[in-house]
C-alpha positions as CSV (number, residue, x, y, z in Angstrom):
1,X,14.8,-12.8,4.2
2,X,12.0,-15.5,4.9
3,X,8.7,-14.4,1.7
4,X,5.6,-15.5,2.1
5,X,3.2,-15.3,-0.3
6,X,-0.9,-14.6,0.9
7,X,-3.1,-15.5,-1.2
8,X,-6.6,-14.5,-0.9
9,X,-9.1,-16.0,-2.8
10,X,-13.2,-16.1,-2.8
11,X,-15.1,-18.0,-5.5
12,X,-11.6,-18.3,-6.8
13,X,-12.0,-22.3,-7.5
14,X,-11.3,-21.9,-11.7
15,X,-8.1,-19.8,-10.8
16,X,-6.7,-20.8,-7.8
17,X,-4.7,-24.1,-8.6
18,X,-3.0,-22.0,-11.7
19,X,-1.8,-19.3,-9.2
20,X,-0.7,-21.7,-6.7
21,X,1.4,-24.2,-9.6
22,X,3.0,-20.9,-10.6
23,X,3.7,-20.1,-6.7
24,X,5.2,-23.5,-6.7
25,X,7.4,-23.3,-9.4
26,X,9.1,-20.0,-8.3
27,X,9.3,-22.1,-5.3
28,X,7.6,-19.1,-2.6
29,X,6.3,-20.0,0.9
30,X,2.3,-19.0,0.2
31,X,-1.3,-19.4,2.4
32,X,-4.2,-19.4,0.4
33,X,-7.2,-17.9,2.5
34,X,-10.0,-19.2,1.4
35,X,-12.4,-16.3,2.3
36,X,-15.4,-18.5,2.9
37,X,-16.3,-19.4,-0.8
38,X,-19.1,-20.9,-1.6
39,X,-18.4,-22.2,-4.5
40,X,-15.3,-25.5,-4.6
41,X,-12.3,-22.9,-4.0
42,X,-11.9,-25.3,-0.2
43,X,-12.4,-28.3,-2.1
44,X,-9.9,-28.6,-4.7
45,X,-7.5,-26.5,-2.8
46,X,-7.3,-29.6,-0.2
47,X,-7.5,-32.1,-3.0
48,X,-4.4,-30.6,-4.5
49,X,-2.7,-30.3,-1.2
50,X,-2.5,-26.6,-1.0
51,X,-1.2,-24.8,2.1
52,X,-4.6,-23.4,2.9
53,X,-6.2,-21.4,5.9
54,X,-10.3,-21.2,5.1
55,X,-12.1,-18.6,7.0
56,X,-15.9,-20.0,8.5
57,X,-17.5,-16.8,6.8
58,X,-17.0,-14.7,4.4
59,X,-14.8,-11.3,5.9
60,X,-14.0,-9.6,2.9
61,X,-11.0,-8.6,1.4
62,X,-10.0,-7.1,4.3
63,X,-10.7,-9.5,6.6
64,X,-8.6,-12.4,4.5
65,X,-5.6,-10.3,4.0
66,X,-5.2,-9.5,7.3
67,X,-5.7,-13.6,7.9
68,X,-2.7,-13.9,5.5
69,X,-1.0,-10.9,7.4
70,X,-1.7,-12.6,11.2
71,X,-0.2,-16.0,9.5
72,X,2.9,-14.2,8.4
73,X,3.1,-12.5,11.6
74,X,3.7,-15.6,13.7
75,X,5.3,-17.3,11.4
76,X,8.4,-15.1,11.5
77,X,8.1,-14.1,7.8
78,X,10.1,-11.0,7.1
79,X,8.2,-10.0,3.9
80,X,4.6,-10.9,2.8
81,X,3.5,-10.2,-0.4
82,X,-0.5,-10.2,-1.6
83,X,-1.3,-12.4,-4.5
84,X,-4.5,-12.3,-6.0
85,X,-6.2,-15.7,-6.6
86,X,-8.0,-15.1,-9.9
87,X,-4.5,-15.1,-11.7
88,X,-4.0,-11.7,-12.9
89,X,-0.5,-10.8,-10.9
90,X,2.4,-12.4,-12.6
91,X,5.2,-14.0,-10.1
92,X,7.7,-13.3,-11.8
93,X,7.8,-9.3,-10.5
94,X,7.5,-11.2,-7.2
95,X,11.5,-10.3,-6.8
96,X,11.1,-6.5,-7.7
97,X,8.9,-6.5,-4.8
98,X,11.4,-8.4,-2.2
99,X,14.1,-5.9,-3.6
100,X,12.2,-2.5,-3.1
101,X,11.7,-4.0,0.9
102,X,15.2,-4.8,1.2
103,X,16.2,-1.5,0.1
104,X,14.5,0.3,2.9
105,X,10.8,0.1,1.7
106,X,8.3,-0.9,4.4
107,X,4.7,-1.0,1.6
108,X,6.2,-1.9,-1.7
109,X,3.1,-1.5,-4.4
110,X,3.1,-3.0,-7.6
111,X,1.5,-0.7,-10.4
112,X,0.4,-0.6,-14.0
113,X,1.2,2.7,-14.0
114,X,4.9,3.3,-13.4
115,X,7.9,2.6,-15.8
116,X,4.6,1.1,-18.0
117,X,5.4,-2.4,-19.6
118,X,2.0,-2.9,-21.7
119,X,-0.2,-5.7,-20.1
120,X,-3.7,-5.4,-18.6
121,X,-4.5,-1.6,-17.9
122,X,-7.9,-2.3,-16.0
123,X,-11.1,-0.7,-18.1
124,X,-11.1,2.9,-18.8
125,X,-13.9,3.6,-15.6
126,X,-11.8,2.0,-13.4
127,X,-8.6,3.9,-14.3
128,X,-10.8,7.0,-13.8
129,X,-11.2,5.6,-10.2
130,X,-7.9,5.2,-9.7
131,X,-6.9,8.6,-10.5
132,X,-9.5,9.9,-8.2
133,X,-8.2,8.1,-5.4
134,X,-4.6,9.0,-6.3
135,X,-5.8,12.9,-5.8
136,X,-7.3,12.1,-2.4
137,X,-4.2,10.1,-1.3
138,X,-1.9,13.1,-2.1
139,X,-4.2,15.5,-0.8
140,X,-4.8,13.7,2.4
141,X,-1.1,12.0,2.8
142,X,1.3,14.0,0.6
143,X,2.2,10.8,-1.5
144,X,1.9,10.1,-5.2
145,X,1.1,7.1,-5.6
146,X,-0.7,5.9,-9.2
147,X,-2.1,2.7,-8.5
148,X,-3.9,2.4,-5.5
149,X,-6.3,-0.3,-5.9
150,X,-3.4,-2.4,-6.9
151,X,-3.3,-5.9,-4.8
152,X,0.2,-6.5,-5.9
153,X,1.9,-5.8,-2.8
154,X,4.5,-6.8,-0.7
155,X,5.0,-5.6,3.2
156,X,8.2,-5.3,5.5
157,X,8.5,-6.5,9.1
158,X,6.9,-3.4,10.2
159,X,4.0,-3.2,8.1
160,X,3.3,-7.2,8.9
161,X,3.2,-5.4,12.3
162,X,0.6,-3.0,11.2
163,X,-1.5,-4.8,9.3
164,X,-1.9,-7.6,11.7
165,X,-3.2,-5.1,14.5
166,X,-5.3,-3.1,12.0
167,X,-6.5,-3.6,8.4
168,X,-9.0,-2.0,6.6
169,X,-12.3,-4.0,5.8
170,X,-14.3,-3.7,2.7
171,X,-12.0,-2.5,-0.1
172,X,-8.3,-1.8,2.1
173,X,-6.0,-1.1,-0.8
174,X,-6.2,2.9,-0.8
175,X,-6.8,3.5,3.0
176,X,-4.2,1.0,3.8
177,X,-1.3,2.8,2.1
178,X,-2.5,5.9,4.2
179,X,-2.5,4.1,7.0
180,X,0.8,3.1,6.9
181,X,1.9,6.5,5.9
182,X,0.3,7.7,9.0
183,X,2.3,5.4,11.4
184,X,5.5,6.4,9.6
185,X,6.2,3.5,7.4
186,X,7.9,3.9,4.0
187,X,5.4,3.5,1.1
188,X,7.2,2.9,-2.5
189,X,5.7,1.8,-5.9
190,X,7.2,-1.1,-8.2
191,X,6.4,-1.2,-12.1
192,X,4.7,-4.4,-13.0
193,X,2.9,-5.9,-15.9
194,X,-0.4,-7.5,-14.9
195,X,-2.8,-9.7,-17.0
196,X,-6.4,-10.1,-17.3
197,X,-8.5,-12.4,-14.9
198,X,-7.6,-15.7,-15.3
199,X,-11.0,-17.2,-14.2
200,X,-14.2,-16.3,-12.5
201,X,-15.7,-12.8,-12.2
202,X,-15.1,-9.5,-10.4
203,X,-17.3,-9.0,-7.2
204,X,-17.3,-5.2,-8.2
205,X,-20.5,-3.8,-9.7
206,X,-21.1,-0.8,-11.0
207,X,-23.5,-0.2,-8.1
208,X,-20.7,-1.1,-5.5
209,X,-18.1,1.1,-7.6
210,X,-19.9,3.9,-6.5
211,X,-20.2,2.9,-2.9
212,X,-16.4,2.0,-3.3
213,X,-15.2,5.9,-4.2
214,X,-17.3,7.2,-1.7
215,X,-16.6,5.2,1.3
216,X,-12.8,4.7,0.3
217,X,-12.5,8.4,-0.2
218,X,-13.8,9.7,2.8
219,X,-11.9,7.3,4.8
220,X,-8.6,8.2,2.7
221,X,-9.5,11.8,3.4
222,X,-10.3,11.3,7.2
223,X,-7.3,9.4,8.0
224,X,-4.8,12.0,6.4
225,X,-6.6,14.9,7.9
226,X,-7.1,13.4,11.3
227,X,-3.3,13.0,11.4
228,X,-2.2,16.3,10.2
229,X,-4.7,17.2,13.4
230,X,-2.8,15.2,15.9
């Protein structure tokens, strides 16, 4: 099984060299896409020689994984796993992934919240969020899954497929898992340990939280019910 790790990182440039050294010394393939920072995240990526694919403009989360899943796509990777650049996903669960995909999985998640091993737990608004979301997911999908928001995540051959064709935009995690539900992929979840942010700060407001449930719950909602339609 040929791994790549994608990294996607935006005004990541405090972070990004620690992920990438620890990337290294498990000794992964990775692609950090730079998702048009503006801050140094390009510059000291190329300074230290990092594999690195910068995007002209800024796409979004969204936007950069799927850059990361495109790049895994033609490069014959067989499993891609999402890594996020400000350093709070520990590499050494990198293997539970890979195994979960190699036992039949197609969308292996990494969560917090299965077979719980302490770590970072997100703040207590945000794990309100999540269990919203996991509601509309079963609701709209039939699947239980605890940690959707989770960017730990590794993807088979067939969801490289996928997700190279089609990726959400904006915030993907939740309506992605649906989406790959919906086209009869095997969605799994993995307990990890994750830590806080290692640098930098969270693009999510509490403004744009609200946007977040609203638009990621109706989309959530409209993808499992338009399917049960069909």
């Amino acid at each position: 099984m040929r791994v790549l790790l994608i990294v996607p990182a935006y005004n990541e440039e405090e972070s990004i060299l620690g992920v990438v050294g620890e990337i290294r010394a498990a000794g992964y393939d990775y692609v950090v896409v730079n998702d048009g920072s503006s801050d140094s995240t390009a510059k000291v990526c190329r300074a230290a020689g990092v594999n690195l694919l910068s995007l002209s403009r800024n796409l979004g989360i969204g936007g950069a994984v799927q850059a990361g899943h495109l790049y895994a796509y033609e490069h014959g990777y067989d499993i891609d796993i999402q890594v996020d650049g400000d350093g709070q996903h520990d590499i050494s669960y990198v293997p539970r992934l890979v195994e979960a995909i190699e036992n039949g999985a197609d969308l292996a998640i990494g969560s917090r919240f299965v077979s719980a091993t302490g770590g970072f737990q997100s703040t207590a608004l945000r794990r309100l969020g999540i269990g919203w979301l996991k509601g509309c997911i079963r609701l709209a999908s039939g699947l239980t899954i605890h940690d959707a928001t989770s960017g730990f995540r590794a993807s088979g051959r067939r969801a490289i497929e996928l997700f190279a064709r089609n990726y959400p935009f904006d915030y993907p995690e939740p309506e992605s898992i649906v989406t790959a539900h919906r086209s009869g992929l095997k969605v799994v979840e993995v307990g990890v340990t994750m830590r806080e942010r290692q640098g930098g700060t969270t693009s999510i407001s509490p403004l744009s939280s609200i946007y977040y449930m609203i638009k990621v719950s109706l989309a959530v909602l409209i993808q499992g019910f338009g399917t049960r339609r069909g």
